[in-house]
C-alpha positions in Angstrom: 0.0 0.0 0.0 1.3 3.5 -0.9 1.9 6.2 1.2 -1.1 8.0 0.1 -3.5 5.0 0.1 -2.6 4.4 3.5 -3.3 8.1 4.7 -6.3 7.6 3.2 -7.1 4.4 4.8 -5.8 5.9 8.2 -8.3 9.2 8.1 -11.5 7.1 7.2 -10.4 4.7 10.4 -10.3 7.9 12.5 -13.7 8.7 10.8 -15.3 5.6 11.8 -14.3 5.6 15.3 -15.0 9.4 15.8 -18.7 8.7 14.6 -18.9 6.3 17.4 -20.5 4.1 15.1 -20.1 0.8 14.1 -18.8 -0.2 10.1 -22.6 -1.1 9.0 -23.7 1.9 10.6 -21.6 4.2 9.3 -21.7 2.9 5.9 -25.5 3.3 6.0 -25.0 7.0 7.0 -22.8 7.7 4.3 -25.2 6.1 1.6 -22.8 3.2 1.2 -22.7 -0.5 1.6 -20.4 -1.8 4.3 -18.7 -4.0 1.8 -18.2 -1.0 -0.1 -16.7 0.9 2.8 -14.5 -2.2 4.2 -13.2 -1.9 1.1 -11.5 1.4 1.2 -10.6 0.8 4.7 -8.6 -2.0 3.5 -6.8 -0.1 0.9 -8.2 -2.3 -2.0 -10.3 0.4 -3.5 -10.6 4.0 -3.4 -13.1 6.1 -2.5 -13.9 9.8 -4.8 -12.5 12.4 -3.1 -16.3 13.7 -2.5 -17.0 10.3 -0.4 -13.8 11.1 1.6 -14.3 14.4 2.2 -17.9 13.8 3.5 -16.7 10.7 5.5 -14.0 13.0 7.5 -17.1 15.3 7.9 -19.8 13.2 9.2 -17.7 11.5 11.4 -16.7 14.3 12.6 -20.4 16.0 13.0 -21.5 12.7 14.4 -18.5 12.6 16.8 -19.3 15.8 18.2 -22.9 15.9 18.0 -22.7 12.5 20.6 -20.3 14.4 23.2 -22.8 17.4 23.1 -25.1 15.1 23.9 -27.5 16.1 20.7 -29.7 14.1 19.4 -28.8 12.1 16.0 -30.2 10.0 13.1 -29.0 7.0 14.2 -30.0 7.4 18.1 -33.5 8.9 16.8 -33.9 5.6 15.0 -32.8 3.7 17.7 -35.4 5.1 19.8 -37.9 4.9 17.1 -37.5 1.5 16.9 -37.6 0.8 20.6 -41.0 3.1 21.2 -42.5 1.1 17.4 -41.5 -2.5 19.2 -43.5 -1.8 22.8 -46.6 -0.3 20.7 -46.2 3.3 21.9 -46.7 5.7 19.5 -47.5 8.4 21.3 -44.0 8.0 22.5 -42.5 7.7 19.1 -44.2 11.0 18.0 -42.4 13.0 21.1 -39.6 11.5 19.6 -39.7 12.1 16.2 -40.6 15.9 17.4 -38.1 16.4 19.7 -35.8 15.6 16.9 -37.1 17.9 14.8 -37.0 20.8 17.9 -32.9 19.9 18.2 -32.3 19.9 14.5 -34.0 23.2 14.0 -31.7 24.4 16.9 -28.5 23.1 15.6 -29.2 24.9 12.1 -29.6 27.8 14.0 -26.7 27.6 16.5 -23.6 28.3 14.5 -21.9 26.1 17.2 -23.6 23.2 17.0 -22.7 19.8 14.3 -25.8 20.2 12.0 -24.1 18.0 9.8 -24.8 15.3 11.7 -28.2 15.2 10.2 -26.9 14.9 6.9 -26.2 11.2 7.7 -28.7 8.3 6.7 -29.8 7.0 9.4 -31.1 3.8 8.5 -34.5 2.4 9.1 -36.4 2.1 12.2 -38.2 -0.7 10.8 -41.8 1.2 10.1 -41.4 3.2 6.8 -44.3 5.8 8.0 -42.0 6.5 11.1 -39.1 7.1 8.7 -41.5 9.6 6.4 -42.3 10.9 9.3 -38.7 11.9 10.5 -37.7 12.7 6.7 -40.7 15.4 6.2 -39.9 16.9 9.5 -36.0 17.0 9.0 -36.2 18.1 5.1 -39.0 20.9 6.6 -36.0 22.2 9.3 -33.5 22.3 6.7 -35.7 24.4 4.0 -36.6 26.6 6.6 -33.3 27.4 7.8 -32.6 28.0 3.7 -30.2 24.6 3.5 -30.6 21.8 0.9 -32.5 19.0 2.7 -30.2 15.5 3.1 -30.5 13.7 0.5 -32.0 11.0 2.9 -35.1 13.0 3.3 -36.8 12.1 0.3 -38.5 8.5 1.3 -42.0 8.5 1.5 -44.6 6.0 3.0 -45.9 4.0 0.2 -49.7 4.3 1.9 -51.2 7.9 3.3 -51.2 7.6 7.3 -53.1 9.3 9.9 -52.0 9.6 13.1 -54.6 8.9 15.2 -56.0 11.8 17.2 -58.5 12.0 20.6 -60.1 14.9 19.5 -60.4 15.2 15.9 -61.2 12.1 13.3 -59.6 11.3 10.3 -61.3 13.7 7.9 -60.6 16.6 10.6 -56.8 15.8 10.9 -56.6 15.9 7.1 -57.6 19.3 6.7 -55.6 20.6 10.0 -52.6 18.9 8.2 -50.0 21.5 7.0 -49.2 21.2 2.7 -45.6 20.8 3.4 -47.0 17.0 5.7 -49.3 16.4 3.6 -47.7 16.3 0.2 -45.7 13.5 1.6 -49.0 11.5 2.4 -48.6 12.2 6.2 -51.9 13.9 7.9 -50.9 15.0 11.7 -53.0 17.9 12.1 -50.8 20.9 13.2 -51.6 21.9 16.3 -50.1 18.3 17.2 -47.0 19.2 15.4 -46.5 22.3 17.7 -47.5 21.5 20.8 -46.2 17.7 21.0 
């Protein structure tokens, strides 16, 4: 292995370990497999120089958005997936909005690693869970005028309304902001601001 290669090899390492997570989950949040990643860890193939530059990044944002104790993808799917597998989901929607309350304050706290939300996070395991989280993430980042992650753009393949006590279906639909609903996701709004 040349000198180079090896530097390489040496700074996605430090990557990895920085993100705290583990190879399969940091290949996910990079948009890779972790045979691909393995791969240029090993030296035997080479990653573009845009895949390396946003490795060293989002390893780093992940790094510090875990010692700041911030909430990430990957630990907002984890609890996702936890909350989906006891049948709360009243739980899993404080979740899903109190990630989308601490990624509207990292976009807006110059100090904080926003990039962190750039990372895939993987699936919890319920694709209207993972709308869910996209259509609130991608809505942050628009509103803070920043590209939405690429991750953002999944969809639940059915429309879903989240069940509410005091409103049925037909009244969540049309207390459902157009930004939700386009996405096939009806929480009426008043839900989405006071949850």
């Amino acid at each position: 292995m040349d000198a180079d290669t090896r530097d390489v090899t040496n700074q996605l390492r430090a990557a990895l370990l920085r993100s705290g997570l583990s190879l399969r989950g940091f290949a996910t949040a990079l948009g890779t497999s972790h045979s691909r990643l393995s791969s240029y860890l090993h030296g035997t193939a080479s990653p573009s120089a845009a895949f390396f530059l946003r490795a060293l990044r989002l390893g780093a944002a992940l790094g510090e958005a875990s010692e700041q104790g911030w909430m990430t993808p990957q630990v907002t799917r984890q609890a996702l997936r936890e909350a989906i597998a006891r049948g709360d989901e009243r739980w899993a929607f404080k979740i899903a909005t109190q990630a989308r309350d601490q990624v509207r304050e990292m976009l807006t706290s110059p100090e904080a690693p926003a990039a962190a939300w750039e990372s895939k996070p993987g699936s919890c395991g319920d694709l209207r869970w993972d709308s869910l989280v996209a259509a609130l993430v991608a809505h942050e980042f628009a509103a803070a005028n920043r590209t939405p992650p690429a991750w953002t753009e999944i969809r639940a393949h059915d429309d879903w309304v989240l069940s509410n006590l005091l409103l049925d279906d037909a009244d969540v639909r049309e207390a459902t902001p157009d930004w939700l609903a386009e996405r096939g996701i009806y929480i009426a709004e008043r839900d989405l601001t006071t949850a």
